[in-house]
VOVOFI-386698 format. One record per residue (C-alpha): y, z, x negated; residue number from 0; residue in one letter. Coordinates in pm, 1 decimal, padded with zeros to 6 digits, m for minus. Layout:
BEGIN
+----------+----------+----------+-----+------+
:       c2 :       c3 :       c1 :  nr : rest :
+----------+----------+----------+-----+------+
:        Y :        Z :        X : NUM :    A :
...
+----------+----------+----------+-----+------+
***
This chain:
BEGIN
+----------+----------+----------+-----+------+
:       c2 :       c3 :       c1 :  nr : rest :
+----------+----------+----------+-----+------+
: m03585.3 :  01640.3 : m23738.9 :   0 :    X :
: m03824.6 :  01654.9 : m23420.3 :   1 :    X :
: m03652.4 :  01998.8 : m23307.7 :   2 :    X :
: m03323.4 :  01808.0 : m23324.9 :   3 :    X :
: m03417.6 :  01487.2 : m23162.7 :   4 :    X :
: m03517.8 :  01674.9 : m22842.4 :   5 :    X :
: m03205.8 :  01920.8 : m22850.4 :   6 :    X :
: m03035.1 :  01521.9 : m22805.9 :   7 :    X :
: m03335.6 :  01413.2 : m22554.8 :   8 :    X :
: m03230.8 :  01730.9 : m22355.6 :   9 :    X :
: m02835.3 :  01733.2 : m22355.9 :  10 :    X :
: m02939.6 :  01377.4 : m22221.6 :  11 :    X :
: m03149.6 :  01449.1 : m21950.5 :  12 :    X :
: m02893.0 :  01683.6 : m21846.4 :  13 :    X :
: m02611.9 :  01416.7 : m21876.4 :  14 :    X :
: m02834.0 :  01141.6 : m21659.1 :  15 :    X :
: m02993.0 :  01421.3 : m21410.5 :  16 :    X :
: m02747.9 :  01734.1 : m21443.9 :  17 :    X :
: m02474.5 :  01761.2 : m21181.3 :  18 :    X :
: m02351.3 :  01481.1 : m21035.1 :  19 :    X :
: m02010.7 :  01384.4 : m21033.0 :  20 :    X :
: m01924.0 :  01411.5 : m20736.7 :  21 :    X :
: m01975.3 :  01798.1 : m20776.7 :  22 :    X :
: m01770.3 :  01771.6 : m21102.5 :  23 :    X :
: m01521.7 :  01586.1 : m20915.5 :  24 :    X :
: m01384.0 :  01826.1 : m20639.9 :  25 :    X :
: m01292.4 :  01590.0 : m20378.6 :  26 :    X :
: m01136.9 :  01706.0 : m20098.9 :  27 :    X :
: m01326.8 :  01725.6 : m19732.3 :  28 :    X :
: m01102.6 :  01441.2 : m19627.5 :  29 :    X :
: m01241.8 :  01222.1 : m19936.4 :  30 :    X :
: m01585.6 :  01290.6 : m19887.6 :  31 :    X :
: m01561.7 :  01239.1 : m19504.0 :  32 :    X :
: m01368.9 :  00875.0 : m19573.1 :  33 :    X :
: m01663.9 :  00829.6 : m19856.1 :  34 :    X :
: m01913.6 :  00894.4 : m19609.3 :  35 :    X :
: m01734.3 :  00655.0 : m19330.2 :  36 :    X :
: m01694.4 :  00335.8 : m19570.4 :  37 :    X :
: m02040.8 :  00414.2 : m19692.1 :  38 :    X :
: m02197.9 :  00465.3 : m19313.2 :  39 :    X :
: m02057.7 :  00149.9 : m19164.1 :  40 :    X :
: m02162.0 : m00044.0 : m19435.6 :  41 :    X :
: m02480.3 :  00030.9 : m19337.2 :  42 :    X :
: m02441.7 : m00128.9 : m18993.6 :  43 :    X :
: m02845.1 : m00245.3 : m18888.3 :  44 :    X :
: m02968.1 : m00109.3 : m19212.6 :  45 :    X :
: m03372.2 : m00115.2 : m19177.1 :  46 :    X :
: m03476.0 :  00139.0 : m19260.7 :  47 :    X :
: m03146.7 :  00320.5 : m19074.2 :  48 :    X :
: m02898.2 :  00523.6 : m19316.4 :  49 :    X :
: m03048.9 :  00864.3 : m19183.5 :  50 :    X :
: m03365.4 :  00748.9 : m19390.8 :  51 :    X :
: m03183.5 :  00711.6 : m19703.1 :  52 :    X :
: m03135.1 :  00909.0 : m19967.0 :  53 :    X :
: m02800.4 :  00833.8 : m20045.2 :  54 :    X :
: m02710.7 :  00988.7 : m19691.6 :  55 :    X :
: m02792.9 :  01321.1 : m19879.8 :  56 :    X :
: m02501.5 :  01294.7 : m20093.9 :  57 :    X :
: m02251.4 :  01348.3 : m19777.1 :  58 :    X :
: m02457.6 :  01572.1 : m19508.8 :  59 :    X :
: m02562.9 :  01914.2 : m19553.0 :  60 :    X :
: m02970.2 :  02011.3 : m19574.3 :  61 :    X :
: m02980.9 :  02131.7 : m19243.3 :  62 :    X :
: m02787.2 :  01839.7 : m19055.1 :  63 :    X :
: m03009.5 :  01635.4 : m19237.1 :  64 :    X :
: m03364.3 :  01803.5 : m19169.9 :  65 :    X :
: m03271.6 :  01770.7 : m18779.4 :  66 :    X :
: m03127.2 :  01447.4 : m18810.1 :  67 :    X :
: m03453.8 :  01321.9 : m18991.2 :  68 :    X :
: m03703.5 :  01513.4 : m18750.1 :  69 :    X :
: m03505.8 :  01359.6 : m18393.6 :  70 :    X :
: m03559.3 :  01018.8 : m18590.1 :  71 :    X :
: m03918.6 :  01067.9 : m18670.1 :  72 :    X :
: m03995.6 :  01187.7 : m18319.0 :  73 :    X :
: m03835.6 :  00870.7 : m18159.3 :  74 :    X :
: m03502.1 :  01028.9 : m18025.5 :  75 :    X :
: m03265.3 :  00811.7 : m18190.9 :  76 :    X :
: m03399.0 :  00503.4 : m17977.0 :  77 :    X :
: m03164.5 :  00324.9 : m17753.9 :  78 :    X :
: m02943.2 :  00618.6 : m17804.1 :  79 :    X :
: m02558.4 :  00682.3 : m17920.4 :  80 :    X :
: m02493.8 :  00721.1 : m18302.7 :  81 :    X :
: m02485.0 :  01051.1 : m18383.8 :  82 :    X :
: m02180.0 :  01010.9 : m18684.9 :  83 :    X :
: m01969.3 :  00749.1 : m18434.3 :  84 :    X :
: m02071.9 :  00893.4 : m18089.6 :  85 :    X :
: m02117.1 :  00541.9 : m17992.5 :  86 :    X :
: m02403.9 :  00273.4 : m17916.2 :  87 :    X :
: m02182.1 : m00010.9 : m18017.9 :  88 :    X :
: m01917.7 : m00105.5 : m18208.6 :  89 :    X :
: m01683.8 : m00402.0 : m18354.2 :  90 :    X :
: m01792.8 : m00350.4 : m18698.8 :  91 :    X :
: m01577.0 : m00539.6 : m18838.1 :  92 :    X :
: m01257.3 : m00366.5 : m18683.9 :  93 :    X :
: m01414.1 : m00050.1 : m18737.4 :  94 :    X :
: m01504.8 : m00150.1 : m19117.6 :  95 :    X :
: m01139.4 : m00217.1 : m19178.9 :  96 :    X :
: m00923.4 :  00058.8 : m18974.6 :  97 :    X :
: m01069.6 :  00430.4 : m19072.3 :  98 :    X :
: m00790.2 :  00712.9 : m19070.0 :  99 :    X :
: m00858.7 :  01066.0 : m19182.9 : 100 :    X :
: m00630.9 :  01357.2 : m19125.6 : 101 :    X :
: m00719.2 :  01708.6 : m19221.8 : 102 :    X :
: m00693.9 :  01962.1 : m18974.7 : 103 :    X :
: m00828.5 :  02243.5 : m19184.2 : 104 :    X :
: m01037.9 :  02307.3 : m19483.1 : 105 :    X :
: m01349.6 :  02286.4 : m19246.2 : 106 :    X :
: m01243.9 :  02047.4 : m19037.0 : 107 :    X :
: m01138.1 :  01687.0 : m19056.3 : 108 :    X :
: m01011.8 :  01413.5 : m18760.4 : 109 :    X :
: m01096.4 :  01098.7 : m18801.8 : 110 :    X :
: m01004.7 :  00770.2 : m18610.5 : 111 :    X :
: m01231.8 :  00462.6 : m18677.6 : 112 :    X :
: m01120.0 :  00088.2 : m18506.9 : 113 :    X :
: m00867.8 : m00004.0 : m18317.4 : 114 :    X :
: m01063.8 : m00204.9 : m18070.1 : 115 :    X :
: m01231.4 :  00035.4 : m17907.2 : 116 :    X :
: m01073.5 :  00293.2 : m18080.8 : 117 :    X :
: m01315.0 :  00640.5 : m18150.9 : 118 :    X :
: m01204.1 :  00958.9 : m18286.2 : 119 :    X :
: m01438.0 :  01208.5 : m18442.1 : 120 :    X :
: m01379.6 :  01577.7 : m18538.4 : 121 :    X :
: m01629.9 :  01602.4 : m18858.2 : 122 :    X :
: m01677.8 :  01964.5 : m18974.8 : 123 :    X :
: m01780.0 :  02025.6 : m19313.5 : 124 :    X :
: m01940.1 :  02301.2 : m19502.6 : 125 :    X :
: m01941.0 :  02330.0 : m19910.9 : 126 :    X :
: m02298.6 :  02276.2 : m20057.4 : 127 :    X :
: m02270.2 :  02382.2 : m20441.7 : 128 :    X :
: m01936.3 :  02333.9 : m20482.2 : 129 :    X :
: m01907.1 :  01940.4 : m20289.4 : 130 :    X :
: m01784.8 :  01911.3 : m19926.3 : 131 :    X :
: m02069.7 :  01819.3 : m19671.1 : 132 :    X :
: m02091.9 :  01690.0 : m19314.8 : 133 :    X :
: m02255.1 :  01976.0 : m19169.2 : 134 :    X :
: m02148.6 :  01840.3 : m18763.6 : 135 :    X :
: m01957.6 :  01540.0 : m18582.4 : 136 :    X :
: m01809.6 :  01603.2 : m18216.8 : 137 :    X :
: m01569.7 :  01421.8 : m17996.6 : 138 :    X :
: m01226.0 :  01587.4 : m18018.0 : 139 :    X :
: m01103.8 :  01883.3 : m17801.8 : 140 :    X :
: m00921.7 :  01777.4 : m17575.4 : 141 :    X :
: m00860.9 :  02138.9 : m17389.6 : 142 :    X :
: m00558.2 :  02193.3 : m17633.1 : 143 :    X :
: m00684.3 :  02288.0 : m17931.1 : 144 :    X :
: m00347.3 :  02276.1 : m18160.7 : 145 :    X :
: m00599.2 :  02039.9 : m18441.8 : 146 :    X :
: m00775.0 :  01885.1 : m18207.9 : 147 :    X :
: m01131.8 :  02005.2 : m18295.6 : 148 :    X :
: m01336.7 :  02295.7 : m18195.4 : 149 :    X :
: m01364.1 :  02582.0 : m18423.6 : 150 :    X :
: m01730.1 :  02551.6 : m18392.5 : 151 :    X :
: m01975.2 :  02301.5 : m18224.8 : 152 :    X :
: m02151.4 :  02408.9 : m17919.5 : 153 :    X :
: m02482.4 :  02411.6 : m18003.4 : 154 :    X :
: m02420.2 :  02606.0 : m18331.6 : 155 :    X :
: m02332.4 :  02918.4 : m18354.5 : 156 :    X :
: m01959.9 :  03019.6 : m18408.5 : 157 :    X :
: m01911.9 :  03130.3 : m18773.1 : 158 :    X :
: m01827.7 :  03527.9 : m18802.2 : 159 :    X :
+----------+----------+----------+-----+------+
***
């Protein structure tokens, strides 16, 4: 009987700690990115901020996150624009209420937030075990680009 009760212990542990279901799910990049916005601006003068969090894991890669955490640790986030809204300021309401996302390919996602002060973002995404992940948020291209984002962000390097 105690060989079976921890066969059940473990098939529970692996229920309540196993994959989570947003893996199991498959959302699409555009669901996780509109996830991530609602989620985000909901946070609005969060202390501690939502880079802190560990529910910010769920939506960001492990490397967007490592050098998001280390430029807030070493003070660079003071004073300074958002790095996921490319803003310092916002109507949050407005923003909290209007959020449109548009694919533009399976790596790439548009979205417009507010219409007072309107922003739009070009969020780029990168699978991490199975589960689409913000892996980099830039301002749209406005050079032409038939989706309206860059293939790649400028400080990364452009994928082969």
């Amino acid at each position: 009987m105690r060989h079976v009760s921890g066969i059940v212990l473990a098939i529970a542990a692996l229920a309540a700690f196993g994959p989570s279901s947003r893996a199991a799910s498959g959302a699409s990049a555009p669901a996780e990115v509109e996830a991530f916005y609602h989620w985000y601006l909901g946070q609005a003068g969060a202390n501690p901020p939502p880079v802190v969090s560990t529910k910010i894991g769920d939506y960001v890669t492990p490397t967007l996150l490592t050098r998001l955490r280390h430029a807030y640790s070493s003070g660079q986030f003071a004073e300074g624009t958002d790095y996921f809204l490319k803003v310092q300021d916002y109507d949050e309401t407005d923003w909290n209420t209007h959020l449109v996302v548009a694919s533009r390919a399976n790596d790439r996602v548009l979205v417009t937030i507010g219409t007072v002060g309107k922003a739009q973002l070009c969020v780029h995404l990168a699978q991490v075990n199975s589960v689409w992940k913000i892996s980099a948020v830039d301002e749209p291209d406005q050079s032409g680009a038939t989706d309206g984002c860059r293939t790649h962000i400028t400080d990364e390097p452009a994928p082969k």
